[in-house]
mmCIF file of the N, C-alpha and C atoms, coordinates in Angstrom:
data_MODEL
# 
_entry.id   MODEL 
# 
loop_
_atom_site.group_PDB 
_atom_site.id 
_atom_site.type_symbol 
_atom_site.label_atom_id 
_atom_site.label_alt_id 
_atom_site.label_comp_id 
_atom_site.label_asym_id 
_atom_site.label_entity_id 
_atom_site.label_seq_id 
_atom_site.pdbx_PDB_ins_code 
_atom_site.Cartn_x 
_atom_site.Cartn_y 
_atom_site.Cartn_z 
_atom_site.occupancy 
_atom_site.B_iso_or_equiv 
_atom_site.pdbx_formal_charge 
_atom_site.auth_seq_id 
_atom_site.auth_comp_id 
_atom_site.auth_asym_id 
_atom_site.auth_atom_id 
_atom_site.pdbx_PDB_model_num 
ATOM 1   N N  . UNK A 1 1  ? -15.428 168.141 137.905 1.00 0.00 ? 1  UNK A N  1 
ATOM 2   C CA . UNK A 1 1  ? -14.550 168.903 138.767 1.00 0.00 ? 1  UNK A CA 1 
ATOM 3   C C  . UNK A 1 1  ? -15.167 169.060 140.149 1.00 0.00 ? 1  UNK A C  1 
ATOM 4   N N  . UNK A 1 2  ? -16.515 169.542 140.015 1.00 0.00 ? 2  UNK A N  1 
ATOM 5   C CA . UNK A 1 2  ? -16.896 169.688 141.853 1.00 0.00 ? 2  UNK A CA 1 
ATOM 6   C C  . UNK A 1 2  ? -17.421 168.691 142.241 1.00 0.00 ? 2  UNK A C  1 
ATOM 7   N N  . UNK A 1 3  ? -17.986 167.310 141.463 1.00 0.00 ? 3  UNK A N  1 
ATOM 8   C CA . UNK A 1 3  ? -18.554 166.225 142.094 1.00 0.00 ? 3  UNK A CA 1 
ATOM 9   C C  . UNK A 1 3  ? -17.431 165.720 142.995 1.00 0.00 ? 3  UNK A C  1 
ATOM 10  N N  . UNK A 1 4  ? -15.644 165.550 142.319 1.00 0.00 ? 4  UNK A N  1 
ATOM 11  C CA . UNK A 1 4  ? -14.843 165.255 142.834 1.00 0.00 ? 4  UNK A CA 1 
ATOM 12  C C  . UNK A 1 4  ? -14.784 165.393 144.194 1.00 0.00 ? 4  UNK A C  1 
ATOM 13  N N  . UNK A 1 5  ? -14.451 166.546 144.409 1.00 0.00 ? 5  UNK A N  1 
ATOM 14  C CA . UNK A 1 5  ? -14.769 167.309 146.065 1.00 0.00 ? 5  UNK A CA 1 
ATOM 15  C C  . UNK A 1 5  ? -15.994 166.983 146.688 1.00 0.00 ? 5  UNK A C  1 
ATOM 16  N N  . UNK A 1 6  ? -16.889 166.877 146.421 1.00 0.00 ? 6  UNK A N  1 
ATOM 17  C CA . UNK A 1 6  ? -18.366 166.487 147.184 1.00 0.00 ? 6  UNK A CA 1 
ATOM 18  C C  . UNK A 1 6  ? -17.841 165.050 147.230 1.00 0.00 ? 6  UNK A C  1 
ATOM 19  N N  . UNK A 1 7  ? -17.624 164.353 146.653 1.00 0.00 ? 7  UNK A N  1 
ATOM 20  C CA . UNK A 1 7  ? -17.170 163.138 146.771 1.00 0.00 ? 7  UNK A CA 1 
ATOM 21  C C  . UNK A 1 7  ? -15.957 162.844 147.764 1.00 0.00 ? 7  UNK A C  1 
ATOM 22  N N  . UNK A 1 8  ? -15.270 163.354 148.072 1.00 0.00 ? 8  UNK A N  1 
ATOM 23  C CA . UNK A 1 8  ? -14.604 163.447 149.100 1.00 0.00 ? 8  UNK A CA 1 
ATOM 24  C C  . UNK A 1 8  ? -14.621 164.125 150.343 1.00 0.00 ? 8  UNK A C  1 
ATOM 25  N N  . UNK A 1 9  ? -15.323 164.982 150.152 1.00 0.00 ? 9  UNK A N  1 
ATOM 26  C CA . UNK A 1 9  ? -16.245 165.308 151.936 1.00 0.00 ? 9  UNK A CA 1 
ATOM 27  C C  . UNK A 1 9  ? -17.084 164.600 152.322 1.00 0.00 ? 9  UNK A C  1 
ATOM 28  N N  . UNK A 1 10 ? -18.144 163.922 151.440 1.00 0.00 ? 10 UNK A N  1 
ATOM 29  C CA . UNK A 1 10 ? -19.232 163.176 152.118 1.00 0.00 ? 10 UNK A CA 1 
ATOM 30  C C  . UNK A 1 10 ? -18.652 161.901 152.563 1.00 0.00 ? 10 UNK A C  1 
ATOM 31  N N  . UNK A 1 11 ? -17.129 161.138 152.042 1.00 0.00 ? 11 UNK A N  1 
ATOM 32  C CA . UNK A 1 11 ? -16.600 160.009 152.516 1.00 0.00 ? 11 UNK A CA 1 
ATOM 33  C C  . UNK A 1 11 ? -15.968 160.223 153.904 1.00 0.00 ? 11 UNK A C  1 
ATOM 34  N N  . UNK A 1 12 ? -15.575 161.608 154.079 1.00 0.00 ? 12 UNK A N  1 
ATOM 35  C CA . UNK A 1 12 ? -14.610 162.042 155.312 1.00 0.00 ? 12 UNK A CA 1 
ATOM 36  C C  . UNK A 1 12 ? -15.535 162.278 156.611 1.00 0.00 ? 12 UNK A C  1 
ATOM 37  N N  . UNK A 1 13 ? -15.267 162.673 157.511 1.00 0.00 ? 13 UNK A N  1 
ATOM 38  C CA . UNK A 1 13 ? -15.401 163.136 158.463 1.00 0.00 ? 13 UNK A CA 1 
ATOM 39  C C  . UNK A 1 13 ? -16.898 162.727 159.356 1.00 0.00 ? 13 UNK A C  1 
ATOM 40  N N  . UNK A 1 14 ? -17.626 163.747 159.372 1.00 0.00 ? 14 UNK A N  1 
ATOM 41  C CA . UNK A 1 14 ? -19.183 162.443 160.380 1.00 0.00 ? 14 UNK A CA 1 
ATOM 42  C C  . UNK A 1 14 ? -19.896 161.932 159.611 1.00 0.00 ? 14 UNK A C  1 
ATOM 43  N N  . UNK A 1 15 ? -19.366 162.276 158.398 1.00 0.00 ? 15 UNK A N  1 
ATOM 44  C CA . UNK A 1 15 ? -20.725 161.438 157.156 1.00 0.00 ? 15 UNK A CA 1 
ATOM 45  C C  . UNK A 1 15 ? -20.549 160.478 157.445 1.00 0.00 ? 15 UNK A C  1 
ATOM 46  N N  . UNK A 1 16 ? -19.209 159.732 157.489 1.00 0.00 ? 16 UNK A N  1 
ATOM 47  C CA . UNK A 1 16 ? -19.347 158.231 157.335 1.00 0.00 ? 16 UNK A CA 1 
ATOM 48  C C  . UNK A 1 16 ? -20.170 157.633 158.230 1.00 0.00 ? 16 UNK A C  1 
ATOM 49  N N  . UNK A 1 17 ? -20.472 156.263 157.875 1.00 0.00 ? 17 UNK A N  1 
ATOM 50  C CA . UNK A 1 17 ? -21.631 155.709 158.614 1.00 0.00 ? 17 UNK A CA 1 
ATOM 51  C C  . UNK A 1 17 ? -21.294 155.050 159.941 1.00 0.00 ? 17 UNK A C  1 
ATOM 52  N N  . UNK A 1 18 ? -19.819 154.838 160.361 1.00 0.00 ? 18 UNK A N  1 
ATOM 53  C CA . UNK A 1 18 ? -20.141 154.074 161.237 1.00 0.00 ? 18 UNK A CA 1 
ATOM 54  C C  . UNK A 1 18 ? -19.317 155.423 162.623 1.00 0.00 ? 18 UNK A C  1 
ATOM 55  N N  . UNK A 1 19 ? -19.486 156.393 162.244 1.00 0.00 ? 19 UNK A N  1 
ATOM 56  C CA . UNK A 1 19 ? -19.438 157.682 163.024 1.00 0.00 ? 19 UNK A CA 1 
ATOM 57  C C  . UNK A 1 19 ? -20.568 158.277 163.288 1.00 0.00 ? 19 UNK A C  1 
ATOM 58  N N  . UNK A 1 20 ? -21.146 158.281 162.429 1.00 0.00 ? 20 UNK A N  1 
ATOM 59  C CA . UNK A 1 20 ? -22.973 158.712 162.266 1.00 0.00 ? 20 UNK A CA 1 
ATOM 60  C C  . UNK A 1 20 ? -23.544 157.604 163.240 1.00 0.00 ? 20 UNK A C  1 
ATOM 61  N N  . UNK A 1 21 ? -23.581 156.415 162.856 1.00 0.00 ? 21 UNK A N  1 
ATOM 62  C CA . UNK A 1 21 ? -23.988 155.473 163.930 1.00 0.00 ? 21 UNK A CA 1 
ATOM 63  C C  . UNK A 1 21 ? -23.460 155.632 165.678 1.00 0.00 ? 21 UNK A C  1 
ATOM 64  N N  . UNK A 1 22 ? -22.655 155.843 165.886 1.00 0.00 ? 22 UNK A N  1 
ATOM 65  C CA . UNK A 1 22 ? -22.117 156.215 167.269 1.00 0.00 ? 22 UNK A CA 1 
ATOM 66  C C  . UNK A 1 22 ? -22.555 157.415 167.717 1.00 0.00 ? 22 UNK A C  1 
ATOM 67  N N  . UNK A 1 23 ? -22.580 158.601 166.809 1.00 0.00 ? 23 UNK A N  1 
ATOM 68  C CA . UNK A 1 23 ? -22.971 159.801 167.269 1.00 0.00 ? 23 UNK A CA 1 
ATOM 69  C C  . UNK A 1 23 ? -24.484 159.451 167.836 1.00 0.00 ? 23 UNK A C  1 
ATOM 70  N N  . UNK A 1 24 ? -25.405 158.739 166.705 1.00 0.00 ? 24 UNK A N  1 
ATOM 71  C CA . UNK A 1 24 ? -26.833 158.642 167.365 1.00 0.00 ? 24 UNK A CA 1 
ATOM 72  C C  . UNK A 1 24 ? -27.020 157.725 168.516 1.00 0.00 ? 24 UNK A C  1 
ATOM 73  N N  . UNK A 1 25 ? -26.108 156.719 168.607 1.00 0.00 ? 25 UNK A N  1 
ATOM 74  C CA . UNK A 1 25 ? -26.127 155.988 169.848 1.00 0.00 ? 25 UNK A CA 1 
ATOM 75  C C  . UNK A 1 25 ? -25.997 156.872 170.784 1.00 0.00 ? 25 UNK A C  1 
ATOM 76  N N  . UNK A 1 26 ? -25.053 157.387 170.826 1.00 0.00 ? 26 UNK A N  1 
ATOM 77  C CA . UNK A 1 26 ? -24.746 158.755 172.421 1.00 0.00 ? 26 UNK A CA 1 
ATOM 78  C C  . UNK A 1 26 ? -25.968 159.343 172.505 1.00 0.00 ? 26 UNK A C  1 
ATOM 79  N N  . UNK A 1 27 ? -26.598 159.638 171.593 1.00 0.00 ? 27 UNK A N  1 
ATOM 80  C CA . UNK A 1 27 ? -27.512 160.673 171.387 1.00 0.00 ? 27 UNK A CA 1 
ATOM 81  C C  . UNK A 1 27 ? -29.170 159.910 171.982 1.00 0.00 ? 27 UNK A C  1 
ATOM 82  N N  . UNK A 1 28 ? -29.045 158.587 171.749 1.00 0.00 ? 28 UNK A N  1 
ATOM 83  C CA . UNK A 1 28 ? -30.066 157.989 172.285 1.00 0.00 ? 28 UNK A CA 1 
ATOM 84  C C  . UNK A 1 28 ? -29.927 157.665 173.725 1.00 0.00 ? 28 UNK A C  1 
ATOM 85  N N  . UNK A 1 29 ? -28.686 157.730 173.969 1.00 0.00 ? 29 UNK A N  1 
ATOM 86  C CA . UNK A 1 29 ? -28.735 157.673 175.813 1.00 0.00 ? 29 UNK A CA 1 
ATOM 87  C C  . UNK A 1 29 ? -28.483 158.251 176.789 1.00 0.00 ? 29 UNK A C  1 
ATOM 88  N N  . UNK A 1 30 ? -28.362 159.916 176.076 1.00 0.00 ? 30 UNK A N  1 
ATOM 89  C CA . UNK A 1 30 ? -28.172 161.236 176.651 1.00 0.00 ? 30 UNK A CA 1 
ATOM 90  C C  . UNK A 1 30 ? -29.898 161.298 176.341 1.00 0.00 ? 30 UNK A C  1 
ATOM 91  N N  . UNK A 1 31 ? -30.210 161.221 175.701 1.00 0.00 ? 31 UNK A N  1 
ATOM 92  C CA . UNK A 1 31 ? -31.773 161.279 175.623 1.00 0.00 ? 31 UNK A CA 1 
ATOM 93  C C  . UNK A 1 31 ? -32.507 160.316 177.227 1.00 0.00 ? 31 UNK A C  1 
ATOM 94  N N  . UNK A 1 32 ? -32.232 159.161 177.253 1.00 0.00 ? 32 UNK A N  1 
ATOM 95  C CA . UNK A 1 32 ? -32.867 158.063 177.655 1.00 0.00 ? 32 UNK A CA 1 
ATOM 96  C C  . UNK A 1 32 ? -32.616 158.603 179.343 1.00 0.00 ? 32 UNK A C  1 
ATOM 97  N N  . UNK A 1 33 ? -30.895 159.280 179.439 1.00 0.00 ? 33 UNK A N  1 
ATOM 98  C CA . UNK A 1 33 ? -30.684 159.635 181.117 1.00 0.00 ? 33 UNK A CA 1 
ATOM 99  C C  . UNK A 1 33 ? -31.486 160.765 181.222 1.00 0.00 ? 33 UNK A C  1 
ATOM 100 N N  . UNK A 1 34 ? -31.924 161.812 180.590 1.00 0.00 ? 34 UNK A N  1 
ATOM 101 C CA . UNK A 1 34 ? -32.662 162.921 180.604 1.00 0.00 ? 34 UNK A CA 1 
ATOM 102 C C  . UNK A 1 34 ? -33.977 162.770 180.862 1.00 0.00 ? 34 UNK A C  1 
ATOM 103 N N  . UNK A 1 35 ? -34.693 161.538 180.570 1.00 0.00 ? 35 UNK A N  1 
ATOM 104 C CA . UNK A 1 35 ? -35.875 161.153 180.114 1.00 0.00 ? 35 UNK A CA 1 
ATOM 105 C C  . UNK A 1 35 ? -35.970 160.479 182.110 1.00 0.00 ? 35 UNK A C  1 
ATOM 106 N N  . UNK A 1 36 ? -35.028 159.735 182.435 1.00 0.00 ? 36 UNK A N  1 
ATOM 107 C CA . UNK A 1 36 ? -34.651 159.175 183.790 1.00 0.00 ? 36 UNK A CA 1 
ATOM 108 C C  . UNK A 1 36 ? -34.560 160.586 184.714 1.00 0.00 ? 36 UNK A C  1 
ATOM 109 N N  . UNK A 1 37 ? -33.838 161.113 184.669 1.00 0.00 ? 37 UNK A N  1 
ATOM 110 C CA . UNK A 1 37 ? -33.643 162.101 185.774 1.00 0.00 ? 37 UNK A CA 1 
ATOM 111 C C  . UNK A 1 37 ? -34.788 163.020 185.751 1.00 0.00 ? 37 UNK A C  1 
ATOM 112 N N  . UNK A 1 38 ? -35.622 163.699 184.792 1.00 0.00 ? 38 UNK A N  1 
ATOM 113 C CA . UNK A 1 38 ? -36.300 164.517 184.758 1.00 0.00 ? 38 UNK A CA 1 
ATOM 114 C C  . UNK A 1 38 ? -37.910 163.834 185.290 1.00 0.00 ? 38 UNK A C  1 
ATOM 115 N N  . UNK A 1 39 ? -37.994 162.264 185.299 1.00 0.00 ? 39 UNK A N  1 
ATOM 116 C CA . UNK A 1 39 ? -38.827 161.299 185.543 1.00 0.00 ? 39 UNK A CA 1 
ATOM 117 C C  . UNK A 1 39 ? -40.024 161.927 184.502 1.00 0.00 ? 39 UNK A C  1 
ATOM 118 N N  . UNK A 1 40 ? -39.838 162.324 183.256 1.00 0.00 ? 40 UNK A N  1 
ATOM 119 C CA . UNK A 1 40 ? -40.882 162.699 182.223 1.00 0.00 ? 40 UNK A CA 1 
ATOM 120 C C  . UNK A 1 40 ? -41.161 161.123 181.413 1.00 0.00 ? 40 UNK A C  1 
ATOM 121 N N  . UNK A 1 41 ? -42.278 161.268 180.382 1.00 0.00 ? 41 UNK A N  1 
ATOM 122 C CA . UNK A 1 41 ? -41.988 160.456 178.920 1.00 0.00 ? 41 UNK A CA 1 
ATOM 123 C C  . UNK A 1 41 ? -41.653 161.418 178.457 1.00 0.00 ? 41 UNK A C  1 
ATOM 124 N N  . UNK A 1 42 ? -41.779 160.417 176.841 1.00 0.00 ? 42 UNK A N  1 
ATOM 125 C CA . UNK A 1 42 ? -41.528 160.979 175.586 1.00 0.00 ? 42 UNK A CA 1 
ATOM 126 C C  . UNK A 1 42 ? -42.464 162.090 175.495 1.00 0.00 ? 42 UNK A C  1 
ATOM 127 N N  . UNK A 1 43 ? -43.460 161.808 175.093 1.00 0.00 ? 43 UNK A N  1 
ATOM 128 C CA . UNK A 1 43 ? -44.350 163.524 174.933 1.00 0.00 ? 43 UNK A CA 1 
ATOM 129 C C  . UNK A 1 43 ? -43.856 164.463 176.354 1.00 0.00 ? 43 UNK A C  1 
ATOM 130 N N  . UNK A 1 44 ? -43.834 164.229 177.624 1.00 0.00 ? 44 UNK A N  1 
ATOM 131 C CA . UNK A 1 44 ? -43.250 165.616 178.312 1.00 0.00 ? 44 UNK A CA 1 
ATOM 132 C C  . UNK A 1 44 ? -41.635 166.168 177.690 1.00 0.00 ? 44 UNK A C  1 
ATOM 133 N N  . UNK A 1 45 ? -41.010 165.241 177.451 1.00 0.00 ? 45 UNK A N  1 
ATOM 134 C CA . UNK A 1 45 ? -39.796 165.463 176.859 1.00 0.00 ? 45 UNK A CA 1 
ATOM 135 C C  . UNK A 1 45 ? -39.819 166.471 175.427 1.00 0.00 ? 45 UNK A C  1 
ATOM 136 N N  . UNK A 1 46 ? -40.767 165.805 174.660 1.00 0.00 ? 46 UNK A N  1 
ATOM 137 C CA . UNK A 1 46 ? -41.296 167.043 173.794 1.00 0.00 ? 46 UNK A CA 1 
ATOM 138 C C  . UNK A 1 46 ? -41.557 168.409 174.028 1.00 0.00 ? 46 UNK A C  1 
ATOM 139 N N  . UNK A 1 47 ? -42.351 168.083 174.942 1.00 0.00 ? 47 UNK A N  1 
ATOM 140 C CA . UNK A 1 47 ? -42.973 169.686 175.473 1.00 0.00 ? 47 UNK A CA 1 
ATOM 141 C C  . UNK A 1 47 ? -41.909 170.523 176.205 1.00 0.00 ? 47 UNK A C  1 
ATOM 142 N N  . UNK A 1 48 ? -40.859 169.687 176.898 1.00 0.00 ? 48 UNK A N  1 
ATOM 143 C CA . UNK A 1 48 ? -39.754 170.547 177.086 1.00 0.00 ? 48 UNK A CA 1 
ATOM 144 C C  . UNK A 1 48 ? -39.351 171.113 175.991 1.00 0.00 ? 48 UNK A C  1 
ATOM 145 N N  . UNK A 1 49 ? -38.557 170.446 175.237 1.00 0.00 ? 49 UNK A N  1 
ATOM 146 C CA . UNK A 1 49 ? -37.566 171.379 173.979 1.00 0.00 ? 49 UNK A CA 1 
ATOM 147 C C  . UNK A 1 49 ? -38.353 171.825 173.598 1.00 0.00 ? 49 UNK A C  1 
ATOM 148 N N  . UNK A 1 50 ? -39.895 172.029 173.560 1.00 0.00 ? 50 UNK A N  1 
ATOM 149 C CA . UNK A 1 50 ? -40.174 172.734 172.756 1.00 0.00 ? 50 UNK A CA 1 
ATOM 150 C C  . UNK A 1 50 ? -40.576 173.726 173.326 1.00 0.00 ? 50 UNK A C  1 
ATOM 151 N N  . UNK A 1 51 ? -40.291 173.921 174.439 1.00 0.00 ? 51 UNK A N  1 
ATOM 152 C CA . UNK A 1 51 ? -40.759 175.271 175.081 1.00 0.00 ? 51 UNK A CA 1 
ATOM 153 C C  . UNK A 1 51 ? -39.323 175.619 175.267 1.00 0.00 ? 51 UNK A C  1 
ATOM 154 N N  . UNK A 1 52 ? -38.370 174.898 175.485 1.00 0.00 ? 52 UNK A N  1 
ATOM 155 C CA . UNK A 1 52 ? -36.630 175.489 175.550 1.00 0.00 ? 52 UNK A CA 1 
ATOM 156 C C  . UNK A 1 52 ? -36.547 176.052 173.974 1.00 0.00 ? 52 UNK A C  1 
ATOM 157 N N  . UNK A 1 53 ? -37.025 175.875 172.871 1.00 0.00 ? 53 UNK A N  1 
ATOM 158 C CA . UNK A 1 53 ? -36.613 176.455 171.982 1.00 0.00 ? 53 UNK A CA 1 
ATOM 159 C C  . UNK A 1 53 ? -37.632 177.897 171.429 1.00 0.00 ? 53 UNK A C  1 
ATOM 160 N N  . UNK A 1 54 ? -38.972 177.677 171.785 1.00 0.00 ? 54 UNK A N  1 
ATOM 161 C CA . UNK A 1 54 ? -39.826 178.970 172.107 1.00 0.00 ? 54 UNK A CA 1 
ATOM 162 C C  . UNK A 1 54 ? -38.899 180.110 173.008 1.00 0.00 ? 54 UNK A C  1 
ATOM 163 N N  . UNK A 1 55 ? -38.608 179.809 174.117 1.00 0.00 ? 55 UNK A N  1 
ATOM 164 C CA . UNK A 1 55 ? -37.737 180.625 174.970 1.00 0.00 ? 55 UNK A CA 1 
ATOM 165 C C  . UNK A 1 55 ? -36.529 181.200 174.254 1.00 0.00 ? 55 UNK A C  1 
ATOM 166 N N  . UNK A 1 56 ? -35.749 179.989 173.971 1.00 0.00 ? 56 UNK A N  1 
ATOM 167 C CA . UNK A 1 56 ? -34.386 180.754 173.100 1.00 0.00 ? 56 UNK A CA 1 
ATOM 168 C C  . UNK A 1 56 ? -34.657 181.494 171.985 1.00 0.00 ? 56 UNK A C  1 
ATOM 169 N N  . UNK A 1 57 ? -35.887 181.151 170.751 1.00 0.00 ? 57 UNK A N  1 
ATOM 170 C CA . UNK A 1 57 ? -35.929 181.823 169.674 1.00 0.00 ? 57 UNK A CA 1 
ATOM 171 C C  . UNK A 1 57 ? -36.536 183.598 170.321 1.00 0.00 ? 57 UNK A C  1 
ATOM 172 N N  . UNK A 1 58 ? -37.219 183.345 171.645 1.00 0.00 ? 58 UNK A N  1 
ATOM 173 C CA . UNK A 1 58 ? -37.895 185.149 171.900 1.00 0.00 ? 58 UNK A CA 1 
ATOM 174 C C  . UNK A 1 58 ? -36.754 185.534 172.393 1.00 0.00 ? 58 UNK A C  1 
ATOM 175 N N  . UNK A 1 59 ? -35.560 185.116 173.024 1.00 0.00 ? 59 UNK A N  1 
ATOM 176 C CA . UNK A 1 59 ? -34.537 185.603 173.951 1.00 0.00 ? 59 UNK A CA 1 
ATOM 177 C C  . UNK A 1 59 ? -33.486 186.053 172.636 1.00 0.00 ? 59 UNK A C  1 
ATOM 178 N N  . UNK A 1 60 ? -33.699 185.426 171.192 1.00 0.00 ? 60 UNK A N  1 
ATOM 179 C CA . UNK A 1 60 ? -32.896 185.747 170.525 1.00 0.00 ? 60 UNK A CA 1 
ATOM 180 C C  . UNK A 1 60 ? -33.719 186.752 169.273 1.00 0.00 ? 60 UNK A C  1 
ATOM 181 N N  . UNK A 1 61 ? -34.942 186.831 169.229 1.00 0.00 ? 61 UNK A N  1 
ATOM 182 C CA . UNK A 1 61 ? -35.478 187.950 168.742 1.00 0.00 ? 61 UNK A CA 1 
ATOM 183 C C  . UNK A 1 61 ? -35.486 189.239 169.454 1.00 0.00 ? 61 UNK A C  1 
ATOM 184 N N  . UNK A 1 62 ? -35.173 188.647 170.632 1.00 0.00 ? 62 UNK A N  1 
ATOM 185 C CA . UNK A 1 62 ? -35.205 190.316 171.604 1.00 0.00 ? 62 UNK A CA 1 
ATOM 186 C C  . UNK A 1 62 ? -33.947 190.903 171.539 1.00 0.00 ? 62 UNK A C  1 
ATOM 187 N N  . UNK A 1 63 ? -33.086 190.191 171.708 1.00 0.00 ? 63 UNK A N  1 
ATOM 188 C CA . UNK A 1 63 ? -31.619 190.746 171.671 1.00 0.00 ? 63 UNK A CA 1 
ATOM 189 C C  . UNK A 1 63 ? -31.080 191.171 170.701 1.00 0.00 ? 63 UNK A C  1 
ATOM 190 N N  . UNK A 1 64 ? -31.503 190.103 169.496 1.00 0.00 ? 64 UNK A N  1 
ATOM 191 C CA . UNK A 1 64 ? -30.733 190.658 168.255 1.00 0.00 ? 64 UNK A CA 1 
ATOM 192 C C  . UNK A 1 64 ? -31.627 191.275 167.343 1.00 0.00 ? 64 UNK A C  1 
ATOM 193 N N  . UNK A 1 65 ? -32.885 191.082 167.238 1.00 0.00 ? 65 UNK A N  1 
ATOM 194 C CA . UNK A 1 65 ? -33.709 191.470 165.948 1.00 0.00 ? 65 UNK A CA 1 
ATOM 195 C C  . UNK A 1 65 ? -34.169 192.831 166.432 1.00 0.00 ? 65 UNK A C  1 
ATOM 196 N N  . UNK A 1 66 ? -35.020 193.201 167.480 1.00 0.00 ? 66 UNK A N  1 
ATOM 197 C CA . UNK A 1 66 ? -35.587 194.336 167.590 1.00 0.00 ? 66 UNK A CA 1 
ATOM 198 C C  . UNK A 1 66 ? -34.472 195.183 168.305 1.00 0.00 ? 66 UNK A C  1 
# 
């Protein structure tokens, strides 16, 4: 009874593969213009998000948790 349904969401919508494949294509050249305009590499590109997501997780412990 519920494999049925799991079986029919994972065929639908971005699971499928050749939607999944396009999504990561965009995703590799929204990466690649970011990587261009910001004139970083890969490791500064790292160190961004990862200080954009340090920032958002304290901006969202401050607001909502304490």
């Amino acid at each position: 009874m519920g494999s049925g349904i799991s079986l029919r969401w994972r065929n639908s919508g971005l699971l499928r593969t050749d939607k999944l494949k396009y999504m990561i294509e965009i995703h590799k050249k929204y990466i690649n213009w970011w990587k261009k305009f910001l004139n970083v590499s890969d490791y500064g590109l790292l160190w961004i998000s990862f200080i954009k997501g340090l920032i958002i997780g304290l901006l969202i412990y401050h607001f909502f948790i304490v």
